[in-house]
N, C-alpha and C positions, 0 to 999 in steps of 0.2 A: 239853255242850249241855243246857239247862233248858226243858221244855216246847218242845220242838220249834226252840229259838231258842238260836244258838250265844253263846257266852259271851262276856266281852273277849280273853280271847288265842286264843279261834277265833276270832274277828271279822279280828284280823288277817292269820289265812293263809286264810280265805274264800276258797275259788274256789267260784263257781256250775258247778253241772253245765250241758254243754253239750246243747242237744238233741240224741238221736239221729236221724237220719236214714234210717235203714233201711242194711239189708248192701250193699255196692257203693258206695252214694254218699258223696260227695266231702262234706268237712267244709267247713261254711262261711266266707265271707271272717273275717280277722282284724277287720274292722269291727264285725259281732257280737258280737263278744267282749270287745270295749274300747270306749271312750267317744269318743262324736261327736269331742269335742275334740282327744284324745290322735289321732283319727283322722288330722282337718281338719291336724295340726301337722307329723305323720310325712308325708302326701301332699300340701304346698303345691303344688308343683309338676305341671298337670295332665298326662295321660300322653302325651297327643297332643304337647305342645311337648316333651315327653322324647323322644318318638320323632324327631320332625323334627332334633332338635337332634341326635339319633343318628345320621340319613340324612347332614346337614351335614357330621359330622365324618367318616365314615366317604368320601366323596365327597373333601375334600380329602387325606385320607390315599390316597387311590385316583389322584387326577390331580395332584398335588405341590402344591405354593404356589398360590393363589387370583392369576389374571391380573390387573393393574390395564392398562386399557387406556390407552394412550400416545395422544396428544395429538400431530396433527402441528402442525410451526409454521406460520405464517402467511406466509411466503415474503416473499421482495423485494416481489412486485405488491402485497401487502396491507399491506407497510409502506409503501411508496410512497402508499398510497391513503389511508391513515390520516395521514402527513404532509400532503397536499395537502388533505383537508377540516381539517386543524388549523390551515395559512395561511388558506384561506378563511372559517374563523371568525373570527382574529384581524382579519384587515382588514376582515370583515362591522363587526365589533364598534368598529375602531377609525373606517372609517366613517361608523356611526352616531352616533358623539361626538361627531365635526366639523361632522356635518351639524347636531345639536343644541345645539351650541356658536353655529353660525351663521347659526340661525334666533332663535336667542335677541338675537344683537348686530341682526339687523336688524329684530326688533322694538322694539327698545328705541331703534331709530334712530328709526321711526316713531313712536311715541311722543313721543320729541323733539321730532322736526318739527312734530306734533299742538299739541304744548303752544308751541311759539316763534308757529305759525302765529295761534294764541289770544289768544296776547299780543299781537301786530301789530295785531289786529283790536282788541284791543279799547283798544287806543294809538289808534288810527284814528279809531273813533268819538269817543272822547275830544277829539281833535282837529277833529273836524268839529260835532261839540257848541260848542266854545269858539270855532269860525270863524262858527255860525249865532249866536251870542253878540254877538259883536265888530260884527257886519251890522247886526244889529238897534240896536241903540246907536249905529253911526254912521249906520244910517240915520233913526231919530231928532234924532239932532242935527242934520244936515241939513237935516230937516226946520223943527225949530225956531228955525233961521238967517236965515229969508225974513219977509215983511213978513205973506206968506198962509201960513206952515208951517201956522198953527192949522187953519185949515178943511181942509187937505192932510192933517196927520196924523189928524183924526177920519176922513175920508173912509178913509184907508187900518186904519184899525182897524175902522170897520165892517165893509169886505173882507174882512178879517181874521174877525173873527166868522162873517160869513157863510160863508164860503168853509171853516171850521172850522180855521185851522192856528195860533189862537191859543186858549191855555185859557181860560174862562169861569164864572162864579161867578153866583148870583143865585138867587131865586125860582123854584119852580116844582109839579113832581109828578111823584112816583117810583111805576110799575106796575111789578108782578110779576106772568110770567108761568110760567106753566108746566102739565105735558100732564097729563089726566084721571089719577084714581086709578087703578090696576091695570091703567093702559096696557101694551098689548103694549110687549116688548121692539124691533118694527123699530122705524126711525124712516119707513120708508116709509108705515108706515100712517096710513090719512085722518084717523083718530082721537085722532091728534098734533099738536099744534103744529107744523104748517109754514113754509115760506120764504116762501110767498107768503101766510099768516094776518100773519107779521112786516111783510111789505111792505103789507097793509090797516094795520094798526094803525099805524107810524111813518108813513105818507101822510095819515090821520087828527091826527095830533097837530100833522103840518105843516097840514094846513089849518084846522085850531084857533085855531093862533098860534102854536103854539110857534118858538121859535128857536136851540135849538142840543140835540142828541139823542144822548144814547150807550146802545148796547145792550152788558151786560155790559164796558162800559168803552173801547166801541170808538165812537169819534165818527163821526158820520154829514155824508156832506159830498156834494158835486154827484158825486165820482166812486165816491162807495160803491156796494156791491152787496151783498144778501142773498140768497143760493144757498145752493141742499141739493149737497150736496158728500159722496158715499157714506152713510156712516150719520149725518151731524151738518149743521147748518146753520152756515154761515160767513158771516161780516160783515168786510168789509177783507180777505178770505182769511185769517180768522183762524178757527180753529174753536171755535165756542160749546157749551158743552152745558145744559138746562136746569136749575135755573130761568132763566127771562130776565128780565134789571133792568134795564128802563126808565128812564133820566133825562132829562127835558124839561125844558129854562126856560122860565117863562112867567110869565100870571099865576092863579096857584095857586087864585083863585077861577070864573074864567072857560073854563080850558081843559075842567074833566070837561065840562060843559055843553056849549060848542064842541063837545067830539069826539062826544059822543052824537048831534049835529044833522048831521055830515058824513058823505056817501056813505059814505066807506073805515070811521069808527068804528062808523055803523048796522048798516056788511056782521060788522064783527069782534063785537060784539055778539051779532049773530046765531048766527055762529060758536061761540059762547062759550058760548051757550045751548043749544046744537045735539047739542054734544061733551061737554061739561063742563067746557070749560077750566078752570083757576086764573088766578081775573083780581082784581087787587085795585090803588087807585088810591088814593094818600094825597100828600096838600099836603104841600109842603116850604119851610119858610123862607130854606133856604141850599141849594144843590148846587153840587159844583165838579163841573167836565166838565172833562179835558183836551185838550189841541189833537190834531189828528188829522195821522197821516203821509202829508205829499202828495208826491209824484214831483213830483222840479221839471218843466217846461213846456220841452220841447225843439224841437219842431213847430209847436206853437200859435202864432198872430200874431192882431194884432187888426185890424179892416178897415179901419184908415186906413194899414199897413203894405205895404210893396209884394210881389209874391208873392213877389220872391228872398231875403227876409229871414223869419228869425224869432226868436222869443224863445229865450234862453240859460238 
């Protein structure tokens, strides 16, 4: 040792003195003495699960082999019972298949029917199209067979016109109408174009002049009707929604004037002015209007007919 500090070959039998602790007492743990590490590596094991693990062993050395507790069986009831919900699922199950097997064929039966019944219908009309076809032609030729057909078939073409069940072409003026800007949604409200503002304006244009009227494509004839009908207004039981487009024949210089000068156009005018309607009314050199659908006449007779008869 040099200055107090041991050499290289004391270095390596170096032991540090241990503190004393005074006479009687106990030397301290070997921790002290050795390094944290060497410690940590010599006592992984803490001492508490040393001991339990000592109680364990020494317990089954004490009462012989460790019991595993036995398991009774489930007896005849509980196999029986185990069998009987196994059938009751397969036939829940199988069941189920059939039933959905056979809600399947008899939709698809419906369906069927749906679609043959469609086609009938619309064989039908077809056929009743090409029968009011054939009528028409022969009863023109009939007509034009006689010495007076000529003045008989204008006569029955006027009827025709008037009565609205033939389509017409000609001269006239097309309004559009429809309800105030940021009109409420009902249609009940007074602020709307209603059934009966429609019923002033077409009564107006008939006493104008006009002669033959479709609203939104629906021709107007002796047995039409203009009703509010839930939320929408219906013409022919047809339901309209706005805009509504006016087609009148006439003559395209004379009717605006006309309709401003008659009761029912002075009221809708007003109307118009009142609410805000959308009202606008422009001349047209051509309109087609088509024929309107009339219920043939089963009841009706004419008064030189006697009362047990009537038309077919």
């Amino acid at each position: 040792m040099t200055d107090g500090r041991p050499t290289s070959a004391e270095a390596d039998v170096y032991d540090p003195p241990v503190p004393s602790l005074g006479e009687g007492r106990p030397r301290l743990p070997d921790q002290v003495t050795m390094g944290l590490l060497a410690y940590l590596t010599s006592h992984a094991l803490d001492e508490d699960y040393a001991q339990a693990a000592a109680r364990r062993a020494s317990a089954a050395g004490a009462g012989g082999a460790t019991r595993v507790r036995s398991r009774k069986p489930i007896g005849l009831a509980g196999a029986l019972a185990l069998a009987v919900f196994a059938v009751l699922a397969v036939t829940a199950a199988a069941q189920t298949s059939q039933d959905s097997a056979s809600q399947e064929r008899e939709r698809q039966a419906l369906i069927d029917q749906v679609k043959a019944r469609k086609e009938a219908l619309a064989a039908d009309r077809t056929t009743v199209a090409q029968l009011q076809a054939g009528n028409t032609r022969l009863r023109s030729a009939l007509l034009r067979s006689g010495e007076t057909s000529s003045g008989l078939l204008r006569e029955v073409r006027l009827l025709a016109l008037g009565s609205g069940t033939s389509a017409v072409h000609g001269p006239g003026v097309e309004i559009t109408v429809d309800n105030p800007p940021n009109a409420p949604s009902s249609q009940n409200d007074s602020s709307k174009v209603l059934d009966k503002d429609l019923q002033k304006l077409v009564n107006g244009l008939w006493a104008a002049g006009a002669e033959a009227i479709t609203i939104n494509g629906q021709r107007l004839t002796a047995l039409s009707a203009i009703r509010h009908a839930g939320s929408a207004i219906t013409v022919n039981y047809t339901r309209l929604s706005p805009p509504y487009v006016i087609l009148a024949i006439g003559d395209p210089k004379r009717l605006p004037s006309r309709f401003a000068e008659t009761t029912s156009g002075a009221t809708w005018l007003d109307l118009q002015r009142q609410f805000g309607f959308r009202f606008r009314m422009l001349a047209q050199n051509s309109l087609q209007l088509p024929a309107a659908s009339v219920p043939d006449l089963r009841l009706a007779r004419s008064a030189g007919t006697s009362a047990g008869k009537g038309l077919s």
